[in-house]
C-alpha positions, 0 to 999 in steps of 0.5 A, a space after each residue: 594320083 595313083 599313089 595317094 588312092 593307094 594310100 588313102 584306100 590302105 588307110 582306110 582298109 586298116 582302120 576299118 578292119 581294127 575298128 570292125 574287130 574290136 566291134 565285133 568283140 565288143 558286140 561278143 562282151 555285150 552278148 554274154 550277159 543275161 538276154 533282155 527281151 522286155 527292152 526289145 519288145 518296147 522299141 518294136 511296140 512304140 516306134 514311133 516313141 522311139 524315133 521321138 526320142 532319137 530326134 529330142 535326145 541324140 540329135 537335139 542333144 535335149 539332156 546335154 542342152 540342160 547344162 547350157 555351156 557345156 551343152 552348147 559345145 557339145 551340141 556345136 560338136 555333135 551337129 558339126 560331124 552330122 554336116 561334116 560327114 559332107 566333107 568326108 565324102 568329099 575327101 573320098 572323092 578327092 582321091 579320085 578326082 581333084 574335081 569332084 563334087 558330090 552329085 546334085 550339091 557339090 556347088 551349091 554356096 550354101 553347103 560350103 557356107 554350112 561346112 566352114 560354119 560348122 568346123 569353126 563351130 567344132 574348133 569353138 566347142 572344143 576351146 570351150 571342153 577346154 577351158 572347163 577342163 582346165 577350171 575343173 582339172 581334178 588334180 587340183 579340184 579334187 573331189 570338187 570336179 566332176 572329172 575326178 575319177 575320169 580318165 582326162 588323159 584320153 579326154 585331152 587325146 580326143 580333143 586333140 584329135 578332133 581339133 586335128 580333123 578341122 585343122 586338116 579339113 581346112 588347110 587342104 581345101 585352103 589349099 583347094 582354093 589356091 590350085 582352082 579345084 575347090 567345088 563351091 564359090 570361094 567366098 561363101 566357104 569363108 575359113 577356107 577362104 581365109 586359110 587359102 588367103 594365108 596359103 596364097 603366097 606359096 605358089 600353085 606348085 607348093 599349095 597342089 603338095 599341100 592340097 595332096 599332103 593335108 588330104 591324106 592327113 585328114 583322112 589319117 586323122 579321120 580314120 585314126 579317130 575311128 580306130 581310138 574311139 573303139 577303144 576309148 571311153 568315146 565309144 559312146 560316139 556310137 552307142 549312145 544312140 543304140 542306149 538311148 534307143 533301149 533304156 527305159 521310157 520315160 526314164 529310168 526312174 519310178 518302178 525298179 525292174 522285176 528280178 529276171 533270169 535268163 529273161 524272164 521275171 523270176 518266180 520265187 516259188 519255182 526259181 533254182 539258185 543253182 541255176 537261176 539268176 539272182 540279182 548281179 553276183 558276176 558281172 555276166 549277170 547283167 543283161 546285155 543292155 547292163 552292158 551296154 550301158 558300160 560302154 556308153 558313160 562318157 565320163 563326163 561327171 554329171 551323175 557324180 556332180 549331183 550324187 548327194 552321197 558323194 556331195 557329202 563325202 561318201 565313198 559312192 560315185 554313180 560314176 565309178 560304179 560304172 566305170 569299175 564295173 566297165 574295166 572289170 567287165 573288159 579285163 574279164 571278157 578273155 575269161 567271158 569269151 572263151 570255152 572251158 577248156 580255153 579258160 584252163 589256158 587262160 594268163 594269171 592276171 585274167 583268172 585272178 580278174 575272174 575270180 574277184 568278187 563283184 562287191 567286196 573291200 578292198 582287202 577282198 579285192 572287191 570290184 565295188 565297195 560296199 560303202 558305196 553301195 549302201 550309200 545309194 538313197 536310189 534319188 534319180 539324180 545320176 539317171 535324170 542327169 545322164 545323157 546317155 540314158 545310164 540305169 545307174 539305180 537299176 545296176 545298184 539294185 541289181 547288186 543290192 538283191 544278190 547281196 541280200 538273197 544270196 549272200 546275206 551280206 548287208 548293213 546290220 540296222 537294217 535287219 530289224 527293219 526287215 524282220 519287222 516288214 515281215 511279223 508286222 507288216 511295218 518298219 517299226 515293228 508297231 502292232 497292226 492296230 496302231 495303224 487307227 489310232 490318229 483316227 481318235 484324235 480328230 473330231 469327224 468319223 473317218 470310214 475304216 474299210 471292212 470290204 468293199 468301198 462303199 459306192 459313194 465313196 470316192 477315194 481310199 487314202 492310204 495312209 502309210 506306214 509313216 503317216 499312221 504311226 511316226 508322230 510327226 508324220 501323223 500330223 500331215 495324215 490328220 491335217 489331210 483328213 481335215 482337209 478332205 473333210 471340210 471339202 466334203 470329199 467322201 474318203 475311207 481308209 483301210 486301217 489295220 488292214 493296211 500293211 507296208 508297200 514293200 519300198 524299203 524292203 525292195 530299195 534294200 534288195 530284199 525283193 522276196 519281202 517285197 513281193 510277199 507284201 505287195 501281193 497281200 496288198 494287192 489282193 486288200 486293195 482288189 477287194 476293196 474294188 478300188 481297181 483301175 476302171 472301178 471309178 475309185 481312186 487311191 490318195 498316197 500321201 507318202 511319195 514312197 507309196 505313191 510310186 511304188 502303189 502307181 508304178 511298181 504293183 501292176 508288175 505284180 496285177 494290181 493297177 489302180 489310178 493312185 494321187 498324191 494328196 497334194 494333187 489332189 489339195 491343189 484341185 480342191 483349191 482350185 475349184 473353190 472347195 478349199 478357201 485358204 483365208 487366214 493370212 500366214 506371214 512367213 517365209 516359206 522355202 519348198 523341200 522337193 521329195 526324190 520320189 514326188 519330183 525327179 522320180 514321178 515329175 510332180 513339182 507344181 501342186 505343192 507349191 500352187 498349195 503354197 502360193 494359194 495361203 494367203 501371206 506366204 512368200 515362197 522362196 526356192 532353194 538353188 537345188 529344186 525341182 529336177 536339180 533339187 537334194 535328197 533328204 537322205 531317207 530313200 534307199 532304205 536309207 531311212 533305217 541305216 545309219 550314215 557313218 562316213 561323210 557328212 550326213 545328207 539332211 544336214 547338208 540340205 538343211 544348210 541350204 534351207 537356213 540360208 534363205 533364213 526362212 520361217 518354214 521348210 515345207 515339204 510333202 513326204 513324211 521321210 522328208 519331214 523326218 530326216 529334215 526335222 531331225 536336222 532343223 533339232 540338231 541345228 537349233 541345239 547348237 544355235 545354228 537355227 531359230 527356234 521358232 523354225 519347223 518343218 511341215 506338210 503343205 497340207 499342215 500349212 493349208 489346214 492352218 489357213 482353212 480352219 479359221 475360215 471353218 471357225 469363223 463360219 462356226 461363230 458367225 452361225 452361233 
């Protein structure tokens, strides 16, 4: 007895003194990062959102459970160690005492029942990561599996290890059962039961050195998986929920941070580049929860699976962005961590780590490649898929903004199109009153603000920059106002007073232009009295503005109840303003924009607008919705050009021929673009039907309401 309470309580004392110093250099690596205050003060705002989210996303495991295999095992796994945790008190007890029972429900059946369920619930999660591991082994699949670039060998050690614990924990209380110390009634607990019936056969004398030996070998294994887990991707095992707790709410999508430095949001006019923060140029100028986010991935491939850029070829993995800027923080941390006058005494590997470059080529021994930066079209697919909470936009842009701003190191294309948001408030350089010209080409007056909206005018429709000047985009703009029109509803627009939201400028990293024109259209649209509270409403018909109008201008004073036009379509249809009649006979498959759906979770009127058309038979793409495919345009992705891989529009196009539909509808003007360039390239090599085309909803609608129109027309004549 004396001797394995030594050995159990020297174990122990070891295990945890590894394990709590490399904690505590861990919390000292996370700690040199940039200070965070803004997550803070969320979690203390809205508690109670928080322990909401700790109950949905870490215990009811509601990210993982969305991959419904994998889910499950990992779900098995995970409740198994929460009613485990029963059978590691025991086995502190049993160190002590051979009876012991946990006070109060040491006897009861139900708990033994509960413990035995649950380990074999372990062991069948862990056949299952098995097996999915070996079908998606990425020595064999390749870029195909979503393994590639993770490292398997500690996964294959965890496994192992993990399997060990539920292998110990049941022969040492089958043994239990054999020598009449086993607190709960034999039956219930039934693998004990069964290992103790196989165990049977050896005698009391055996089965007592048994009982002792797999004791200590399930505390040896226990507290051997507690050090390993410390140093091995599967520290998320402890830090997922402390992720989980500070990410962003809802998500991570939507609005990208303002730019901060040293906490706060920086002010361009006041900011030092000698002393302030731009962006991430070191690794030590993530924040903290950067950092965090570092040592939470689990590699489990989920981002890198949906990454559209990666799916055709590109350099960029969400996943090994993390992962090399994981490794490169830990092999920088001695230099992190240390004063200046350690730093002078620091090994070469150490200083040569330090001194790489945060984005460089390989041949500039670059931590991240600038491929693989710019490849990034900021979809959401990686954050959505996460189920750790991951912010993989938030770190690229981070990226993106110090190569920008300070460096001056970004693709070439994109040059013209920022110097165009400058001198012409467009990306295409067009002059300011070209923003008025699809206004001539309807049959109606359309208001062009100059002032204040009048009071019996209810929405501003912004029409953006695309909508305005790009010439297929122009037709969704005026079947809009067509639409608006024959409903009755009272809309103005602003015109040439309009100027870019800064989207493209800010998904470049180029946050000075951003702000530059978001506060000249702040202050159009402030007076214009469409506020928040005024009773006035804001219609974006471009997902890009719709996000960046809603979510992205309060950072900056403007807050304004903004509505995508299909929202507001859908309810003019539903309350009976909008009558589609004309039957369209075709077969129509729905596009879902990055920015409309994953980013601001609006998938149902679009296709209520569909359903609603008469003769339309709808038919979804396998990616849609929350699992749906960029069309390569976000990002800034629109004005740079695509040089290795396969191009993204085609792949998603692909997707599209091969349901052989008669339209590709969508609601976003870019998607319109990229998919409409890529229908062109595949009907000139034959690999489309002529008759196909890509269109707006509302270009489909107004196709079924204007003959209604018309014949109300003739039947009056």
């Amino acid at each position: 007895m004396v001797l394995r309470i030594i050995v159990g309580l020297v174990l122990t004392v070891a295990a945890f003194a590894i394990a709590g110093r490399r904690a505590w250099w861990l919390r000292r690596l996370a700690f040199s990062g940039q200070p965070a205050p803004e997550r803070v003060a969320a979690v203390r705002t809205h508690p109670g959102r928080d322990v909401e989210t700790q109950l949905t996303e870490v215990v009811g495991q509601r990210k993982l459970l969305q991959w419904s295999v994998p889910g499950a095992a990992h779900a098995a796994t995970f409740w198994g160690f929460i009613v485990l945790l029963l059978t590691i008190i025991e086995a502190y007890g049993d160190l002590f005492s051979r009876t012991f029972a946990i006070p109060g429900i040491g006897h009861w059946a139900a708990i033994g029942f509960l413990e035995d369920l649950f380990s074999v619930g372990v062991l069948c999660g862990l056949v299952t990561f098995a097996v999915i591991r070996l079908r998606s082994d990425p020595h064999k699949e390749g870029r195909q599996s979503r393994f590639f670039g993770s490292h398997t060998g500690a996964a294959w050690i965890v496994l192992g290890m993990i399997a060990l614990v539920i292998i110990t924990l049941l022969l040492y209380r089958g043994a239990q059962q054999n020598t009449g110390v086993f607190p709960y009634p034999h039956a219930w607990a039934f693998a004990s039961w069964l290992v103790g019936k196989a165990l049977h056969p050896l005698g009391y004398g055996v089965n007592s050195v048994l009982e002792v030996v797999f004791l200590l070998a399930q505390l040896g294994v226990v507290l051997a998986f507690l050090v390993f887990v410390t140093y091995s991707k599967h520290l998320h095992i402890f830090l997922a929920p402390v992720n989980i707790m500070f990410s962003r709410r809802p998500n991570g999508l939507g609005p990208l941070e303002p730019m901060r430095s040293n906490g706060k949001v920086l002010d361009f006019e006041e900011a030092d580049p000698d002393t302030d923060v731009f962006g991430i140029g070191k690794i030590e100028d993530m924040t903290w929860k950067g950092l965090l986010d570092l040592g939470t991935c689990t590699e489990c491939g989920r981002c890198q699976d949906k990454c559209p850029a990666w799916a055709t070829d590109k350099p960029l993995s969400p996943k090994q962005i993390i992962l090399d800027l994981r490794d490169h923080a830990f092999a920088k941390a001695p230099y992190l961590l240390a004063t200046e006058e350690e730093r002078e005494h620091l090994p070469a590997d150490v200083l040569a780590e330090a001194g790489r470059p945060l984005v460089g080529t390989l041949e500039e021994n670059g931590v991240i490649d600038p491929e693989a930066l710019w490849a990034c079209t900021n979809c959401g697919a990686c954050v959505n898929e996460c189920p750790v909470d991951i912010e993989h936009i938030d770190h690229i842009n981070g990226m993106r903004r110090n190569q920008v701003l300070v460096e001056s190191a970004f693709p070439t294309e994109a040059t013209g199109m920022l110097n165009n948001l400058e001198r012409r408030g467009n990306p295409w350089g067009m002059a300011e009153d070209r923003r008025a010209d699809w206004i001539t080409e309807l049959d109606f007056e359309v208001p062009v603000l100059d002032g204040r909206i009048p009071d019996d005018v209810e929405y501003l429709y912004w029409v953006g920059c695309a909508g305005a000047l790009e010439d297929r985009a122009k037709k969704a703009t005026k079947a809009i106002a067509e639409l608006l029109h024959v409903a009755g509803v009272k809309f103005a627009v602003l015109g040439p007073a309009e100027a870019c939201t800064g989207d493209p400028a800010r998904r470049l990293g180029n946050e000075f232009v951003f702000q530059m024109l978001a506060t000249q259209n702040v202050e159009t649209l402030n007076e214009a009295g469409v506020g928040a509270g005024t009773g006035k409403k804001v219609i974006a018909s471009c997902p890009h503005c719709f996000n960046t109008i809603s979510r992205e201008y309060p950072q900056l004073g403007g807050d304004y109840e903004v509505i995508h036009h299909t929202q507001l379509l859908a309810k003019l249809v539903e309350d009976g303003k909008l009558t589609p009649v004309n039957p369209i006979d075709e077969k129509i498959t729905y596009h879902d924009p990055c920015f409309l759906g994953r980013h601001n979770q609006i998938y149902t009127p679009p296709r209520q607008i569909i359903d609603a058309v008469p003769g339309t038979r709808a038919e979804e793409m396998h990616r849609c919705k929350g699992n749906g495919f960029c069309c390569g345009a976000g990002g800034a992705r629109m004005w740079l050009e695509e040089r290795t891989g396969t191009r993204i529009n085609n792949n998603r196009i692909d997707e599209a021929l091969a349901l052989n539909p008669d339209t590709v509808s969508t609601a976003c003007p870019y998607c319109m673009v990229m998919l409409g360039d890529a229908v062109n390239a595949k009907k000139a090599s034959g690999e489309a039907k002529e008759s196909l085309e890509v269109i707006d909803v509302a270009q489909l609608l107004v196709r079924s309401v204007r003959l209604r129109k018309e014949r109300e027309e003739e039947t009056k004549a």
